[in-house]
C-alpha positions as a Markdown table, in Angstrom:
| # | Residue | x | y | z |
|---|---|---|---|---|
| 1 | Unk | -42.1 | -143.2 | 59.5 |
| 2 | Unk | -43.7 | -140.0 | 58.8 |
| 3 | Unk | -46.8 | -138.2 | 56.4 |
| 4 | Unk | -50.3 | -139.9 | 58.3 |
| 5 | Unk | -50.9 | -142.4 | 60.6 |
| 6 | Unk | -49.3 | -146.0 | 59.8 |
| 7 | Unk | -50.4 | -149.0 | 60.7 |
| 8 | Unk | -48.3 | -150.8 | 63.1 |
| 9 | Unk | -48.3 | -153.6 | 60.7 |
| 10 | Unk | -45.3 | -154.5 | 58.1 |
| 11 | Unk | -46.9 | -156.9 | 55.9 |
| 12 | Unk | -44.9 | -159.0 | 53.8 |
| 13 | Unk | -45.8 | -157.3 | 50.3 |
| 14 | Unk | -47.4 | -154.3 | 49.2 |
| 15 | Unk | -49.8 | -154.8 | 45.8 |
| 16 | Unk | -50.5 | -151.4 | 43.9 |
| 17 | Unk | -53.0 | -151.9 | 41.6 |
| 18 | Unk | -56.5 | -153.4 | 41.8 |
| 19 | Unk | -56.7 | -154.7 | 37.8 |
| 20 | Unk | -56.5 | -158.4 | 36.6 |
| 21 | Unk | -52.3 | -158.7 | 37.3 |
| 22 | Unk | -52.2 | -157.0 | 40.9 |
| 23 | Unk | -55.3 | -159.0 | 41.8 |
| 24 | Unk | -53.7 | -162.3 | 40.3 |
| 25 | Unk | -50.5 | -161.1 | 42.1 |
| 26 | Unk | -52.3 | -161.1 | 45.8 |
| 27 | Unk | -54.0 | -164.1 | 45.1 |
| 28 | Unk | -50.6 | -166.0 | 44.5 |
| 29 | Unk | -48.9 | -164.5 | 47.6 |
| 30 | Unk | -51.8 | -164.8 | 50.6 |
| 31 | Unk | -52.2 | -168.5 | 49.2 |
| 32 | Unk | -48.4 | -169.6 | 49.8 |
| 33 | Unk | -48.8 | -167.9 | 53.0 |
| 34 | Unk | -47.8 | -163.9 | 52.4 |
| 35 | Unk | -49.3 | -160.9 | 54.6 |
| 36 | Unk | -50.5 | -159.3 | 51.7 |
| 37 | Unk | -51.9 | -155.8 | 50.9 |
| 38 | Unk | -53.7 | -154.7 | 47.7 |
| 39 | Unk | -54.1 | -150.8 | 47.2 |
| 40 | Unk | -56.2 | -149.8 | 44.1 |
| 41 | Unk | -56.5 | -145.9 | 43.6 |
| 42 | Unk | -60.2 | -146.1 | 42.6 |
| 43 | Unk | -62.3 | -149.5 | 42.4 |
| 44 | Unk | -61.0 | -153.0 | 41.5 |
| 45 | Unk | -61.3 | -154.0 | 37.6 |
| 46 | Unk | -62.3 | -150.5 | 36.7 |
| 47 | Unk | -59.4 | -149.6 | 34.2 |
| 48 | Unk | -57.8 | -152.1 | 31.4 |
| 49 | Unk | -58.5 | -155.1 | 33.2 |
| 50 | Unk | -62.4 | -154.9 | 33.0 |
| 51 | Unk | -63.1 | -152.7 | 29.8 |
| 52 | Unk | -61.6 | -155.1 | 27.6 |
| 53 | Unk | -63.3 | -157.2 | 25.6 |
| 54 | Unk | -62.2 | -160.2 | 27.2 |
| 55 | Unk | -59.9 | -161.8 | 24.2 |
| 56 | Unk | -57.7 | -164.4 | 25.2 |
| 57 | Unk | -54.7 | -163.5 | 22.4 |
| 58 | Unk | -52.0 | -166.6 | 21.9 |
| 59 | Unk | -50.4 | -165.5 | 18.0 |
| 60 | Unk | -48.1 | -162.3 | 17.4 |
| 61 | Unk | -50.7 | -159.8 | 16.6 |
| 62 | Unk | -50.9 | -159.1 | 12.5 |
| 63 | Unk | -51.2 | -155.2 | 12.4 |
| 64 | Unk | -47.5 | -154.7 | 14.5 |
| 65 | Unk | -45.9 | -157.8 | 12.7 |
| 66 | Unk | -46.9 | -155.2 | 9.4 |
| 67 | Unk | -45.7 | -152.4 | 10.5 |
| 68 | Unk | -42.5 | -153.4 | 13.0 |
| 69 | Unk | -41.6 | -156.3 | 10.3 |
| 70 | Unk | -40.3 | -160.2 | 11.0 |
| 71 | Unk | -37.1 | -159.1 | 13.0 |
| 72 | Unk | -39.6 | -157.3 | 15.5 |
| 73 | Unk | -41.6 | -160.4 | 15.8 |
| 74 | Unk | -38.4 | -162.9 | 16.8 |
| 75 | Unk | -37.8 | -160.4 | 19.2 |
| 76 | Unk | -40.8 | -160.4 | 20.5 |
| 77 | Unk | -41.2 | -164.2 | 20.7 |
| 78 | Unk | -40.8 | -164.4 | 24.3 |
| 79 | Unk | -43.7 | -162.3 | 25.1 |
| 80 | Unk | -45.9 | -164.5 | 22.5 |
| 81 | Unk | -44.2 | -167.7 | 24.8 |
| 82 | Unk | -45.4 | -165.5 | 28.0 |
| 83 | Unk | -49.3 | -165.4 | 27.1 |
| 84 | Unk | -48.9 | -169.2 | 25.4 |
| 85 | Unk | -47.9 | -170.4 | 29.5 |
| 86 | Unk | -50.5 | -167.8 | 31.0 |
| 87 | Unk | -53.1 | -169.4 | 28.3 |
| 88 | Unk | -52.2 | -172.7 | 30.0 |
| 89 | Unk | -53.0 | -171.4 | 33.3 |
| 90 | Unk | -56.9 | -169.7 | 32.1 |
| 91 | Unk | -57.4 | -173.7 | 31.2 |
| 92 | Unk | -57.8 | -174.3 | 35.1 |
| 93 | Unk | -58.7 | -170.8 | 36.5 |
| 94 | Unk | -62.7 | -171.8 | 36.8 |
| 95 | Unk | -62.2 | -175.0 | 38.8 |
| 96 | Unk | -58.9 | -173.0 | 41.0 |
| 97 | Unk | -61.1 | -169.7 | 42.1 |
| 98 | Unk | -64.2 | -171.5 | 42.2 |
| 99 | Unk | -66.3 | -169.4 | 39.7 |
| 100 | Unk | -67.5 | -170.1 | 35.8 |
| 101 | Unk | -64.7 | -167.2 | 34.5 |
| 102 | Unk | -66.9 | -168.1 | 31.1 |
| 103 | Unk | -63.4 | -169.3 | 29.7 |
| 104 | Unk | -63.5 | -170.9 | 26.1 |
| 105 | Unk | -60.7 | -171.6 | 24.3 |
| 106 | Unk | -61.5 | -172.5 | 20.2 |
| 107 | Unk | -58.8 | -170.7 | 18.4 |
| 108 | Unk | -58.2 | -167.6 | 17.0 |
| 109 | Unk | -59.0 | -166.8 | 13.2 |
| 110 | Unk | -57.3 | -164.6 | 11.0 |
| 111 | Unk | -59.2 | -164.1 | 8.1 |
| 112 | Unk | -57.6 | -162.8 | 4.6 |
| 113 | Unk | -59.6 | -161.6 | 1.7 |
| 114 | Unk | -56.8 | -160.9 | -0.7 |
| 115 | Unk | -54.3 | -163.3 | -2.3 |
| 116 | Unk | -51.3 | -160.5 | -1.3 |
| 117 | Unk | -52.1 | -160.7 | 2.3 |
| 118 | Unk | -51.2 | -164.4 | 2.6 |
| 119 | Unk | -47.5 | -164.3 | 2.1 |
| 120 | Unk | -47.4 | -162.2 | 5.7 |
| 121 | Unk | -49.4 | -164.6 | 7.3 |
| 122 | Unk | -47.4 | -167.8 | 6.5 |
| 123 | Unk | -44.3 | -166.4 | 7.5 |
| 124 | Unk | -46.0 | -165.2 | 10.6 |
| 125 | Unk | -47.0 | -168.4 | 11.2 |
| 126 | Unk | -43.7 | -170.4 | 10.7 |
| 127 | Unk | -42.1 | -168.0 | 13.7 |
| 128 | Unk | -45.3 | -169.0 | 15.9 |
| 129 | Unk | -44.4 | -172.5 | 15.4 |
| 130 | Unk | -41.0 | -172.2 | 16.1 |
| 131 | Unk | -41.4 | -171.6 | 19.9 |
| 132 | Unk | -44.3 | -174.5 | 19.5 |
| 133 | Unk | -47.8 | -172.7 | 19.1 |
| 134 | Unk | -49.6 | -175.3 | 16.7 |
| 135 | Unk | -51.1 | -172.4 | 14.4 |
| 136 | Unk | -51.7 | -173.5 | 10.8 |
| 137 | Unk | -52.5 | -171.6 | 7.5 |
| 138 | Unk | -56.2 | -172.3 | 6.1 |
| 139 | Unk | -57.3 | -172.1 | 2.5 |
| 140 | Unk | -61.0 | -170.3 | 1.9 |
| 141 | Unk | -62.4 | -173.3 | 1.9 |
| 142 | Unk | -61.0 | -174.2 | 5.7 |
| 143 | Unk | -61.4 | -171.3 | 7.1 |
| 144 | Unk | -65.7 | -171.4 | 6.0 |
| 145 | Unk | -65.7 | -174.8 | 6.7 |
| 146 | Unk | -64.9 | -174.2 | 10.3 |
| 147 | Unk | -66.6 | -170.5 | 10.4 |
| 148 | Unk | -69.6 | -170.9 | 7.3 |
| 149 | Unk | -70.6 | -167.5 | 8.5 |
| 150 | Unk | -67.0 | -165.4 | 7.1 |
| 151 | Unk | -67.2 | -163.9 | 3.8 |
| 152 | Unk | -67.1 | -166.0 | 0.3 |
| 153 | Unk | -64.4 | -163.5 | -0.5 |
| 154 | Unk | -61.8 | -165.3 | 2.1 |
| 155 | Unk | -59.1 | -166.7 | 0.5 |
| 156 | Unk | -57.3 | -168.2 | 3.4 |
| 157 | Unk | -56.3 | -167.1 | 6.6 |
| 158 | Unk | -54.8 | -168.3 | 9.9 |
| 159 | Unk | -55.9 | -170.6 | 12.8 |
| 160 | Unk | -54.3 | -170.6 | 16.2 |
| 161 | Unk | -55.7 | -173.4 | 18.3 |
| 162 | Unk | -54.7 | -171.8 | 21.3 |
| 163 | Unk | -57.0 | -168.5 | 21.5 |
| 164 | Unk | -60.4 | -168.0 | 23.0 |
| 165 | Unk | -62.0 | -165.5 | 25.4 |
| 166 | Unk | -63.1 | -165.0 | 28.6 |
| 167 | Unk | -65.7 | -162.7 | 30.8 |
| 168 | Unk | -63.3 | -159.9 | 32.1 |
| 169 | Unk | -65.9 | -158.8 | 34.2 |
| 170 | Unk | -65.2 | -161.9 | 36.4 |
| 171 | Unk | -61.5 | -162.4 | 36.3 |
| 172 | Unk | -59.9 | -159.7 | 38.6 |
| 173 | Unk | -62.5 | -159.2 | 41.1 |
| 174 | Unk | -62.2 | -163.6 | 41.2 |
| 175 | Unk | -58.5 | -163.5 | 42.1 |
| 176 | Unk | -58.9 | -160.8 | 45.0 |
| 177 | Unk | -62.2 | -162.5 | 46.9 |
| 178 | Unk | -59.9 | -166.0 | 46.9 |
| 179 | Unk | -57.0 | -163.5 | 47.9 |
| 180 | Unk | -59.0 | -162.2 | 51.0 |
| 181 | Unk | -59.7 | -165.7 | 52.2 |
| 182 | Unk | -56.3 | -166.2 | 52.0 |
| 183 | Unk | -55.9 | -163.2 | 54.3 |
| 184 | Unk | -55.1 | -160.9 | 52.1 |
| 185 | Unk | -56.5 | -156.8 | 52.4 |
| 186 | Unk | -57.3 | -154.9 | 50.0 |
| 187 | Unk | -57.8 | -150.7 | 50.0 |
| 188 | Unk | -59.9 | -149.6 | 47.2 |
| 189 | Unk | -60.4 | -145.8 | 46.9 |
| 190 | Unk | -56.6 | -145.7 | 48.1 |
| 191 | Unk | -54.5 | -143.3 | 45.8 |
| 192 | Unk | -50.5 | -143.6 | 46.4 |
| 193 | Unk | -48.5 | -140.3 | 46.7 |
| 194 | Unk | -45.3 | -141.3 | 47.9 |
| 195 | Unk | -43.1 | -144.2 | 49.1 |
| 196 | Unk | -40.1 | -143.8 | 51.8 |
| 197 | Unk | -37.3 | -146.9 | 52.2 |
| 198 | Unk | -35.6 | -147.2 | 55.3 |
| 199 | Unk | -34.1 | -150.3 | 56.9 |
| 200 | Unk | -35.8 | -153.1 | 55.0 |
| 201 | Unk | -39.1 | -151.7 | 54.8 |
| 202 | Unk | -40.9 | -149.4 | 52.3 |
| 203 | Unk | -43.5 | -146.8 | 53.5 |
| 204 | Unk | -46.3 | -146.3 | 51.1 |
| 205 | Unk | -47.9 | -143.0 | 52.0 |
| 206 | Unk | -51.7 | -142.4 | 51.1 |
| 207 | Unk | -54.2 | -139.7 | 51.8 |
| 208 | Unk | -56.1 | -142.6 | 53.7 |
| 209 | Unk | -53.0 | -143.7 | 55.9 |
| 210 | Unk | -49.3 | -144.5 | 55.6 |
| 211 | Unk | -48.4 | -148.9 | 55.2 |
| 212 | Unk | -45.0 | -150.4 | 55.2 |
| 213 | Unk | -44.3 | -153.8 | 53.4 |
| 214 | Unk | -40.9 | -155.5 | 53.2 |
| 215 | Unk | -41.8 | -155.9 | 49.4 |
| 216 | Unk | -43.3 | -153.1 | 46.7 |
| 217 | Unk | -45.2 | -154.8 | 43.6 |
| 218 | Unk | -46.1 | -151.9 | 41.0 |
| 219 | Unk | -49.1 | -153.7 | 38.7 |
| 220 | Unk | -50.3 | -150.3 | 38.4 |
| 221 | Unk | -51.3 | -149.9 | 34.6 |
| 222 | Unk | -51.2 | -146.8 | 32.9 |
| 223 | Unk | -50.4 | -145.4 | 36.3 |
| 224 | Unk | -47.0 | -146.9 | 36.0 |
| 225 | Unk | -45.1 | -143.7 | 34.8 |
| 226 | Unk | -46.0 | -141.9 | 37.8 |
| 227 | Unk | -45.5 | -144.7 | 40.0 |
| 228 | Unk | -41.7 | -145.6 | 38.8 |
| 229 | Unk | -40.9 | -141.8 | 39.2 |
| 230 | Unk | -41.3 | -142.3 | 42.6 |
| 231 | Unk | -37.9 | -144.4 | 42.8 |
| 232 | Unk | -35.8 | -142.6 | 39.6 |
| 233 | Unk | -37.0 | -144.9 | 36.9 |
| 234 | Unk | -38.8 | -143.6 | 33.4 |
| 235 | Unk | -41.4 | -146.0 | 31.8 |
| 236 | Unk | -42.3 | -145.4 | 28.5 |
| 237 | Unk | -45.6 | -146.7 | 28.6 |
| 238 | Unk | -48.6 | -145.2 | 26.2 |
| 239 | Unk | -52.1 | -145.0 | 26.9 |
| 240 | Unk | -54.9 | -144.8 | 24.4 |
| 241 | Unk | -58.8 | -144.8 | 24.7 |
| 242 | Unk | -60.1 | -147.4 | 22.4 |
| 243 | Unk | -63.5 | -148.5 | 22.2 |
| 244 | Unk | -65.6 | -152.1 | 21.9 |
| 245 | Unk | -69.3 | -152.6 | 21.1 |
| 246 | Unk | -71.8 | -154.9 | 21.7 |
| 247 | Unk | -75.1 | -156.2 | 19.8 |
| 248 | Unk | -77.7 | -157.7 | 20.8 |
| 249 | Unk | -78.1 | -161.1 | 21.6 |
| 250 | Unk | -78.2 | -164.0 | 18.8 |
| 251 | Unk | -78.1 | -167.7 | 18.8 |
| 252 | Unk | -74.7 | -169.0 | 18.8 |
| 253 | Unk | -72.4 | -168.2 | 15.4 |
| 254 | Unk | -69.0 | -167.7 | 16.6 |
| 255 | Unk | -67.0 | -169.7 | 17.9 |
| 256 | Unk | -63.8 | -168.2 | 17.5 |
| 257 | Unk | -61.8 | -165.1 | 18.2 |
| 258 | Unk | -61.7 | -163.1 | 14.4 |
| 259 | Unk | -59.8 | -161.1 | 13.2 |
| 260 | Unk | -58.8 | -159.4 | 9.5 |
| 261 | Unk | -55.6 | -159.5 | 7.7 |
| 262 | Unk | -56.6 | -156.4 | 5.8 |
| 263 | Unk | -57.5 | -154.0 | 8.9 |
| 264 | Unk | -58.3 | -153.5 | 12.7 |
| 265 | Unk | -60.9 | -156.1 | 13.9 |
| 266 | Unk | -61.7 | -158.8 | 16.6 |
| 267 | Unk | -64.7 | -159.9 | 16.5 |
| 268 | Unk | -66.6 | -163.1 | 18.8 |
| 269 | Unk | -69.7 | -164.0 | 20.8 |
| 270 | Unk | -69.6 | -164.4 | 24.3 |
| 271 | Unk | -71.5 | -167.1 | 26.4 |
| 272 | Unk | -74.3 | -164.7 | 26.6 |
| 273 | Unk | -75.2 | -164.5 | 22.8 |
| 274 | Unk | -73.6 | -161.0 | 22.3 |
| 275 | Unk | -71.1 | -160.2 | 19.6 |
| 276 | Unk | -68.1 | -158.5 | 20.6 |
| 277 | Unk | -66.9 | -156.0 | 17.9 |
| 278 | Unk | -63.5 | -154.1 | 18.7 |
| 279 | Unk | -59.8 | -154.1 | 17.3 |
| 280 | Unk | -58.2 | -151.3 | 18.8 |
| 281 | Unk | -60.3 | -148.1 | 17.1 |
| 282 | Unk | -59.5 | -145.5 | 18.8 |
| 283 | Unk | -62.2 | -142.9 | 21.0 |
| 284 | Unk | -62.2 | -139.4 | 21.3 |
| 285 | Unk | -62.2 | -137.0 | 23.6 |
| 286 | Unk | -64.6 | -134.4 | 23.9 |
| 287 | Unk | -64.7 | -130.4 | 25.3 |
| 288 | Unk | -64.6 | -131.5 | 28.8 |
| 289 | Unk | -61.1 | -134.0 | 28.1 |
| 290 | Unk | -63.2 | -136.9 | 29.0 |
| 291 | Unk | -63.0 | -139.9 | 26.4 |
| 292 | Unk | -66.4 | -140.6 | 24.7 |
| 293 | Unk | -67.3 | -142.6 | 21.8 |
| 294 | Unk | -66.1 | -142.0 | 18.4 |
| 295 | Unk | -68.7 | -141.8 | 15.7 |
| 296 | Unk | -66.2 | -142.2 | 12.9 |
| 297 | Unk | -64.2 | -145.5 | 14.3 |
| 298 | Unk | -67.2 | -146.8 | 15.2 |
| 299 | Unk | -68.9 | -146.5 | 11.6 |
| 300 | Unk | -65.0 | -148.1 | 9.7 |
| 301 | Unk | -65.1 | -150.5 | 13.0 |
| 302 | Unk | -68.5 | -152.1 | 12.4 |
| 303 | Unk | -68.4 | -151.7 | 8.1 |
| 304 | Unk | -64.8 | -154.2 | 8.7 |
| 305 | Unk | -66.9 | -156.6 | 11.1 |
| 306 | Unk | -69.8 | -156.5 | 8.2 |
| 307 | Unk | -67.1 | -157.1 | 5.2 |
| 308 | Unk | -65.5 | -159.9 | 7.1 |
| 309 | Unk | -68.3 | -161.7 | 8.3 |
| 310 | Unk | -71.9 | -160.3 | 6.3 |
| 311 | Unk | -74.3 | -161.6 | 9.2 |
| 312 | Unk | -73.2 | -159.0 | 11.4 |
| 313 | Unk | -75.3 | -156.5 | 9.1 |
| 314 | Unk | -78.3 | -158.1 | 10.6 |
| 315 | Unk | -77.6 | -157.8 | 13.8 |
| 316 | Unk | -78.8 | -154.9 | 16.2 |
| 317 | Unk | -76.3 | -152.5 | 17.9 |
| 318 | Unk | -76.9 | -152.1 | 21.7 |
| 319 | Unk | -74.1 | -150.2 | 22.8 |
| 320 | Unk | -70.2 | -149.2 | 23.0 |
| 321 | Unk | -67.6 | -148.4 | 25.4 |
| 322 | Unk | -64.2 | -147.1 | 26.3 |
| 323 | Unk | -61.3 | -148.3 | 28.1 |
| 324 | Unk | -58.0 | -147.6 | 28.1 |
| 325 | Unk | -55.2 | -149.6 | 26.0 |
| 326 | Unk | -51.5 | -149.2 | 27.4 |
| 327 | Unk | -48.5 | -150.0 | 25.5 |
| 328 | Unk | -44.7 | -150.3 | 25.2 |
| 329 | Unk | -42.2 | -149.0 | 22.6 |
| 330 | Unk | -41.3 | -152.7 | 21.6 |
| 331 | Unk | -45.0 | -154.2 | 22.5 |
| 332 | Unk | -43.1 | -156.5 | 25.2 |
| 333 | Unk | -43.8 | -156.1 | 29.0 |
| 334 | Unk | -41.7 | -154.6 | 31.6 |
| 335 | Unk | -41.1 | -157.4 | 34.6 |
| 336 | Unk | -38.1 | -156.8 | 37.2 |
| 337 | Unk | -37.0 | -155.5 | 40.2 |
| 338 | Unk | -36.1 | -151.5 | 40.0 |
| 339 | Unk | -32.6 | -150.9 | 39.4 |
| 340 | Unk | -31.3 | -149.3 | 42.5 |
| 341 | Unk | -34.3 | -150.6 | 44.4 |
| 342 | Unk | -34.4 | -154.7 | 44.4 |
| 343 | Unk | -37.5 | -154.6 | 47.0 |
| 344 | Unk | -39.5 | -152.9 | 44.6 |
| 345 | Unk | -40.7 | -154.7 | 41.8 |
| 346 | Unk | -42.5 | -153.7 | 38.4 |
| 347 | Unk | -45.3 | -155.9 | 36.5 |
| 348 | Unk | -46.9 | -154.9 | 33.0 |
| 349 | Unk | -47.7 | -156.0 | 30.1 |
| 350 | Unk | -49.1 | -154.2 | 27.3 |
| 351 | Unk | -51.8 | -154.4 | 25.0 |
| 352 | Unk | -52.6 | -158.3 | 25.6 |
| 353 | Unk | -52.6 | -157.7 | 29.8 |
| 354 | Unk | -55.9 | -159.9 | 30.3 |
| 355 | Unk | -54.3 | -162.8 | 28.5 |
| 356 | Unk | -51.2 | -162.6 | 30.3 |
| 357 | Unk | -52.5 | -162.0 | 34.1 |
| 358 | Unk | -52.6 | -165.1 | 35.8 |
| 359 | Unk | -48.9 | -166.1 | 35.0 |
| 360 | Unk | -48.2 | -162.3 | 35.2 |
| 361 | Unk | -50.0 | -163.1 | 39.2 |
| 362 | Unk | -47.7 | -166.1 | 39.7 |
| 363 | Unk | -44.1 | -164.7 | 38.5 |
| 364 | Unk | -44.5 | -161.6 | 40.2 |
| 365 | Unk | -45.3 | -163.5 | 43.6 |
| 366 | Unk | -42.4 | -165.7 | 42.9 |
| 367 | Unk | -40.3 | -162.3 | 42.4 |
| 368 | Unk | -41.9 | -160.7 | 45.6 |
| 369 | Unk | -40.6 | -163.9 | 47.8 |
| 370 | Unk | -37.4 | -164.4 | 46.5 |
| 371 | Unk | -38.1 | -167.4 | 44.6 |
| 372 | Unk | -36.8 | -168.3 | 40.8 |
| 373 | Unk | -40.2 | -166.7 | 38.2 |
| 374 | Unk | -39.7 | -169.5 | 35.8 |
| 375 | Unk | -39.5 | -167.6 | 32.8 |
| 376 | Unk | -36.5 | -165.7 | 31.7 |
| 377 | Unk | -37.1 | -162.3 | 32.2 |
| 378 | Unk | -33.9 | -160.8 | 30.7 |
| 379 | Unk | -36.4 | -159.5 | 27.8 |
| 380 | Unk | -38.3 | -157.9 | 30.0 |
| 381 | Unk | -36.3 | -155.9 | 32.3 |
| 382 | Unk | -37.0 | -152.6 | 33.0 |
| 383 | Unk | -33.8 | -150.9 | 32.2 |
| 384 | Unk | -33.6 | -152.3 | 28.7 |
| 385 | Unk | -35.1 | -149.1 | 27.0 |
């Protein structure tokens, strides 16, 4: 082996990527036993996987079942039956890593203020129910009987019992501290610049070292592209800064994950009191090519929230943030071995990535040890595109 010193170790599998999936994918391995090693380019949770806004998304998202139309939706019905199983797993994750992960679970609102939107919502939710997600369409009068606090000019909407939120602050860096006593290592600060395969055993080269593993997981994020260059595979995955806000704290209002039929918005309150306003609105970037708020997202953003739910105008603004949305060309996720390369193996999915990272953790550990995932991933395969 050759470019820097490697370690005379071959562990079992190599983890790039230091967000919520890679993390989840380390802990999985090191507890059934796996030498594992976790390689993160900068800190752990930094990217997607800790500047979300900790939704926890089970229904097909209303804005791309607009615009793509119903025969996008069927197909993407196994992706919306992916973060339905990894919801099951968030149930347990507090008592399992032995740490509050703030996890709450009350459903997920989709509030409509004009008759016309409704038609799109009930045939949304008949193709939810056909793979078995309970959701259920709500007259005006449901939907501010459950949430008094949404506008009197609902006229119906959506619940999906499923949906909730959790802290994503907590999640990732949760799954590698149970990970590392489980034995597993983890290299922050560790950028990968190449990989060579000879005999069984994959070199990954770094400017800190050279490691060999007998197994490659990519869980890389928006760092995918680059990384599935490295073995002759193109990933057409899209990144885009979005931004979230905050308020200040208020006794407890929401108890459900909100959104609007007739624009970008989620909206809910986390365990601490905050309200969490985002939706997707995109940032900016400024002279220097760094991303930085966006005054005019944030002003259509928060005057949304205000429409859908008045209170909010009351309600002081403390501060916003940017992270970093990645998605795919048909908004399902990209889970296989490489063609050409069946030690190497890739794990993303887009937009919805906190939701789906603990069963995201436990297929690709399956995948890494040669083991049946327990979901079909013939939707997911990284050639299909």
């Amino acid at each position: 082996m050759t470019n820097g010193k490697l370690n005379r170790e071959v562990f079992d599998v190599a983890v790039v990527g230091g967000g919520i999936s890679g993390c989840a994918t380390a802990y999985f391995l090191s507890r059934s036993g796996a030498r594992v090693l976790l390689l993160e380019r900068h800190d752990l949770n930094t990217e997607a996987s800790g500047r979300n806004a900790g939704s926890l998304h089970g229904q097909i998202q209303h804005e791309p079942f607009l615009e793509e139309g119903e025969e996008w939706a069927r197909n993407w019905l196994p992706a919306l039956r992916f973060l339905a199983d990894s919801l099951e797993i968030w149930d347990g994750l507090s008592e399992e890593l032995g740490i509050d992960l703030q996890v709450a679970k009350r459903g997920g609102l989709l509030v409509a203020d004009h008759p016309d939107q409704m038609p799109a919502i009930e045939r949304k939710v008949a193709l939810e129910q056909s793979i078995g997600i309970d959701s259920r369409v709500l007259t005006g009068d449901e939907l501010r009987e459950i949430a008094p606090y949404i506008t009197d000019d609902a006229v119906g909407g959506e619940l999906c019992p499923i949906e909730g939120k959790a802290n994503p602050l907590l999640a990732a860096p949760a799954f590698a501290t149970r990970a590392v006593e489980h034995g597993a290592v983890i290299r922050t600060g560790t950028s990968v610049e190449g990989f060579a395969e000879s005999g069984g055993v994959t070199e990954i080269r770094t400017a800190k070292g050279a490691f060999a593993a007998r197994k490659v997981v990519l869980a890389g994020g928006d760092g995918m592209p680059d990384l599935g260059r490295h073995f002759g595979i193109e990933l057409p995955i899209s990144s885009g800064a979005v931004q979230v806000s905050v308020t200040e704290r208020i006794d407890p209002l929401v108890k459900h994950l909100v959104y609007y039929a007739g624009g970008k918005l989620t909206f809910k309150q986390a365990q601490a009191g905050t309200l969490l306003i985002g939706g997707g609105w995109p940032a900016r970037q400024n002279a220097a090519g760094e991303w930085v708020l966006n005054p005019e997202s944030l002003r259509t953003n928060l005057g949304i929230a205000t429409r859908v739910a008045p209170v909010v105008s009351d309600v002081k603004l403390l501060r916003t943030w940017v992270g970093i949305g990645n998605g795919t060309p048909d908004h399902s996720p990209i889970i296989g071995p490489v063609p050409g390369h069946p030690n190497v193996i890739l794990g993303f999915y887009p937009y919805m990535g906190f939701t789906a990272g603990p069963l995201m953790g436990r297929v690709l550990s399956r995948l890494a040890q040669d083991e049946e995932p327990g979901v079909d991933l013939r939707p997911f395969a990284p050639d299909r595109f």
